[in-house]
C-alpha positions as CSV (number, residue, x, y, z in Angstrom):
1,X,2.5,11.0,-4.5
2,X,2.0,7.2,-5.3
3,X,3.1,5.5,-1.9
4,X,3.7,1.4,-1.8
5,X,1.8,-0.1,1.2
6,X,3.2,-4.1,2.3
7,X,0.7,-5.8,4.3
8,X,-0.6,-8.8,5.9
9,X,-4.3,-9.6,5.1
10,X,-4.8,-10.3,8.7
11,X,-3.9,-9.0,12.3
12,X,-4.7,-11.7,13.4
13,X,-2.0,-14.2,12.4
14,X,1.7,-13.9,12.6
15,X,3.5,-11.9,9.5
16,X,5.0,-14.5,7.0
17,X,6.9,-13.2,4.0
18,X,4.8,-15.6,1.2
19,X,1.7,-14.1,2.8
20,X,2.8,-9.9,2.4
21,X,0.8,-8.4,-0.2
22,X,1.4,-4.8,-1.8
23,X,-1.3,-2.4,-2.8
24,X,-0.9,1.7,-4.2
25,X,-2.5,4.3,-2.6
26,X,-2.0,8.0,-4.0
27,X,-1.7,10.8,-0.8
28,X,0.5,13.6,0.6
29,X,2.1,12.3,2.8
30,X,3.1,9.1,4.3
31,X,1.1,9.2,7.6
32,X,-1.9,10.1,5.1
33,X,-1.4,7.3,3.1
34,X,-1.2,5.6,6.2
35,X,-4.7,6.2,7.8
36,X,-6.1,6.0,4.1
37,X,-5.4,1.9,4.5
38,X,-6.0,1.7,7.8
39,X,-9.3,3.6,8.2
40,X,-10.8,1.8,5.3
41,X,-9.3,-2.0,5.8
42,X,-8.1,-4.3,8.4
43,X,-4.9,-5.1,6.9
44,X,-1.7,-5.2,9.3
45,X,0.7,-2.6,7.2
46,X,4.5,-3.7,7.5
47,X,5.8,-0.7,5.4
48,X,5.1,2.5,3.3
49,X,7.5,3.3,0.5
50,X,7.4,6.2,-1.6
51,X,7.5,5.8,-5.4
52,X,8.9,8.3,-7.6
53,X,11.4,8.2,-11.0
54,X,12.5,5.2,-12.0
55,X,11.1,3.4,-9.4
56,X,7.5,4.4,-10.1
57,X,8.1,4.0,-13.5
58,X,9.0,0.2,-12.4
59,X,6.2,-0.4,-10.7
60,X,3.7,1.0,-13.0
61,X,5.2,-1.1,-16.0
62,X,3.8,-4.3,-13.9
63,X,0.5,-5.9,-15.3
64,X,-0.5,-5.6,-11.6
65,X,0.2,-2.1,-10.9
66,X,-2.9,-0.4,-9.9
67,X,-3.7,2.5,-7.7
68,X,-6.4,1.5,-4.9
69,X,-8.7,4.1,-4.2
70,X,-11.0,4.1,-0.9
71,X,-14.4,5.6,-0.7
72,X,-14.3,8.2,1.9
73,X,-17.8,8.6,3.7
């Protein structure tokens, strides 16, 4: 499943709106999706969304729709 990750670059500063970025991360489950950003990035994640149907097919039609992958080591 393609999950929808909103973040703030830092966890450091204070969560603005014109500073939440969105990335795609492909897992099971939401808690895997989850430690996926988190092990791998120091990003302060507001929310995890599930795509799927129309919705996916939304996202995906965006010229900035791309699926992050991590290296795991």
């Amino acid at each position: 499943m393609i999950w929808k990750v909103l973040y703030q670059p830092s966890k450091k500063e204070s969560p603005r709106r014109e500073t939440t970025h969105s990335l795609y991360v492909e897992a099971d489950t939401e808690v895997e999706a989850h430690a996926l950003v988190e092990d791998n990035t120091d990003y302060d994640i507001e929310f995890i969304e599930p795509l799927q149907g129309k919705h996916l097919e939304y996202e995906q039609s965006s010229p900035d729709y791309k699926v992050t992958e991590f290296n795991n080591k």
